[in-house]
C-alpha positions as CSV (number, residue, x, y, z in Angstrom):
1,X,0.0,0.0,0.0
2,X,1.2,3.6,-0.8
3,X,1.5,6.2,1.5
4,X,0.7,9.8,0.0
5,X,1.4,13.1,1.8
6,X,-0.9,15.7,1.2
7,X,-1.0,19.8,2.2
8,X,-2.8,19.9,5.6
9,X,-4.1,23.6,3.9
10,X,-5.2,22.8,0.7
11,X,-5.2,19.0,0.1
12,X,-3.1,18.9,-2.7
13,X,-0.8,15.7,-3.0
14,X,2.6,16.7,-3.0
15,X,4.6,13.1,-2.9
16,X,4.4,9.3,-2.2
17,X,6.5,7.0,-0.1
18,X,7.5,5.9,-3.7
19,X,10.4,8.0,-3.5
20,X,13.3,7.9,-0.7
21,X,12.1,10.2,1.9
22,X,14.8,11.5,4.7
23,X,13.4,12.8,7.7
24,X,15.8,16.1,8.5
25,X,15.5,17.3,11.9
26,X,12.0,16.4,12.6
27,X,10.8,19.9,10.6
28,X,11.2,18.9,6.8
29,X,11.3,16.1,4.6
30,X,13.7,15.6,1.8
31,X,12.2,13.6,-0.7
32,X,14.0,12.5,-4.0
33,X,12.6,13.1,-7.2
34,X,13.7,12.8,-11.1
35,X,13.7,15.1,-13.8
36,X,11.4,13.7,-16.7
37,X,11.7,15.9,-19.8
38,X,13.1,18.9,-18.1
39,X,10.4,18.5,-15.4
40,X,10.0,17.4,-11.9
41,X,8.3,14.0,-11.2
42,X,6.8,13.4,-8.0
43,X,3.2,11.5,-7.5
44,X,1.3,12.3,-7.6
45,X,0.7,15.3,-9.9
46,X,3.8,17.6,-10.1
47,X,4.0,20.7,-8.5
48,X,4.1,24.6,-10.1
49,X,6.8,27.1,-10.2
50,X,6.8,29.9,-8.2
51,X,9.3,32.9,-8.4
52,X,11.3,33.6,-5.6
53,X,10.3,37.2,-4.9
54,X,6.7,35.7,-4.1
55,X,8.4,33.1,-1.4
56,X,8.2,34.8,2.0
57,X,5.0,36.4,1.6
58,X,3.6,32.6,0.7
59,X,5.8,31.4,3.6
60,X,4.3,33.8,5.5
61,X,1.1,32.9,4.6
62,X,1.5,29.1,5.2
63,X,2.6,29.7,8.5
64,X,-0.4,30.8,9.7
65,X,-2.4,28.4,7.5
66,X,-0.9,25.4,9.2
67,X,-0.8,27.0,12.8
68,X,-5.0,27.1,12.6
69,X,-4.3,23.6,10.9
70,X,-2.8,22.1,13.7
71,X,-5.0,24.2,16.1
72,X,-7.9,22.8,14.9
73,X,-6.2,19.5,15.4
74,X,-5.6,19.8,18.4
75,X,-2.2,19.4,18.6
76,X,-0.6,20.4,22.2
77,X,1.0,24.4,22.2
78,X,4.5,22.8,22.4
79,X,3.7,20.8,19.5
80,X,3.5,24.7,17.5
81,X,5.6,26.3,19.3
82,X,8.1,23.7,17.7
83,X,7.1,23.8,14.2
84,X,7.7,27.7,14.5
85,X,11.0,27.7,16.0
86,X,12.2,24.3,13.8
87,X,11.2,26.4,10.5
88,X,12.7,29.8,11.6
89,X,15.9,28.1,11.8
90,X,15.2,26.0,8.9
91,X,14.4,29.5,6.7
92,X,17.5,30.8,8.4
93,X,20.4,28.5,7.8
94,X,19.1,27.0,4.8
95,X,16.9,29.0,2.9
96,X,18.6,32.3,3.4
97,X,21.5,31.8,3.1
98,X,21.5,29.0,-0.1
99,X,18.1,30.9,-1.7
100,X,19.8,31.1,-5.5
101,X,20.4,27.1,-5.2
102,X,16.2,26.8,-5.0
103,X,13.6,26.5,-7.2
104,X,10.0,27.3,-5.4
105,X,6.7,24.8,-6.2
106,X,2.8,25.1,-5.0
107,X,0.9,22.1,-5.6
108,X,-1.8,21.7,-8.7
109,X,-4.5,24.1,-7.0
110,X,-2.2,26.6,-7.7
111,X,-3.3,28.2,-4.3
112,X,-0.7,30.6,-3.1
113,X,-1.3,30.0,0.9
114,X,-0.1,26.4,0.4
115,X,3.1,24.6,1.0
116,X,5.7,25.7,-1.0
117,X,8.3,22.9,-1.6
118,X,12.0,23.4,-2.7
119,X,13.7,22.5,-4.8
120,X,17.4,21.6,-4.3
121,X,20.1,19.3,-6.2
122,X,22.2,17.0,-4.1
123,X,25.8,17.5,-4.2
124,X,26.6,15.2,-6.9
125,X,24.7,18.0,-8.5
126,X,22.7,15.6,-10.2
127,X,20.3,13.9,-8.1
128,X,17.0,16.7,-7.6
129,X,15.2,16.7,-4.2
130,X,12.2,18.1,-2.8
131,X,12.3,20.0,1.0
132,X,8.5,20.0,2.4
133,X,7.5,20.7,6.1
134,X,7.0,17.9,7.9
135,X,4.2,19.8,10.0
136,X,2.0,20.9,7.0
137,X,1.3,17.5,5.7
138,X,-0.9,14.7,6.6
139,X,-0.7,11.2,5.5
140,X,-3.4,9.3,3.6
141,X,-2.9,5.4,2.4
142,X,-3.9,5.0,-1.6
C-alpha cells in the first residue's frame, strides 16, 4: 500500500512514499525526485513554479495556514511552538542563506497560501530533491 502526503491547507498531493524520503531534523522532509523531460516528477501530480520574490510572503502565509491547521487538530502548544522555531531556523540556515540554489513549487491548486516545496540538487549535482515541512502535511494510504 502507498502512502501519500498531502497539504494539511489545501489537500493537494505533494509526494508518495515511492520516492526515498529523509526525515531532517523532525521539521522537513527531503524527498528525492527525477527530472522527466526537463520537469520534476513526483506522484502524484507535479508541482508549479513559483518565483522567488513571491516566497516569503507565501511562507508567510502558510505559517499561519498550518498553525490554525494544527489548532484545529488539536495538537498540544508545544507541538506549535516547535514547528515555529524548527522552521525559523530551517528559513534561516538554509533557505537564506543558499536561496539562488532553489527552485520554489505550489501544488496543482495553484493556491498561493499552500506549501511551498524546494527544490534543491544533491551534491553530486545531479540527483533533484524536494524539501517539504514535515508539520503541514498529513498522511493518507492509496
Amino acid at each position: 500500500m502507498t502512502t501519500i502526503y498531502k497539504d494539511i491547507v489545501t489537500g493537494d498531493e505533494m509526494f508518495s512514499d515511492a520516492f526515498n524520503i529523509q526525515d531532517i531534523n523532525d521539521v522537513v522532509f527531503e524527498v528525492d525526485c527525477a527530472l522527466v523531460d526537463a520537469a520534476v516528477a513526483l506522484l502524484p501530480p507535479p508541482a508549479y513554479s513559483i518565483r522567488q520574490e513571491n516566497l516569503f510572503g507565501s511562507l508567510r502565509n502558510y505559517i499561519h495556514a498550518v498553525e490554525a491547521k494544527l489548532q484545529e487538530r488539536g495538537d498540544a502548544p508545544e507541538e506549535i511552538a516547535n514547528f515555529h522555531k524548527g522552521l525559523a531556523a530551517y528559513v534561516e540556515q538554509q533557505i537564506v542563506t543558499h536561496i539562488k540554489d532553489f527552485e520554489f513549487y505550489i501544488g496543482a491548486s495553484l493556491n498561493s497560501d499552500g506549501m511551498v516545496a524546494l527544490l534543491n540538487y544533491r551534491e553530486d549535482g545531479v540527483t533533484p530533491y524536494f524539501t517539504f515541512w514535515k508539520h503541514g502535511l498529513e498522511e493518507m494510504q492509496g
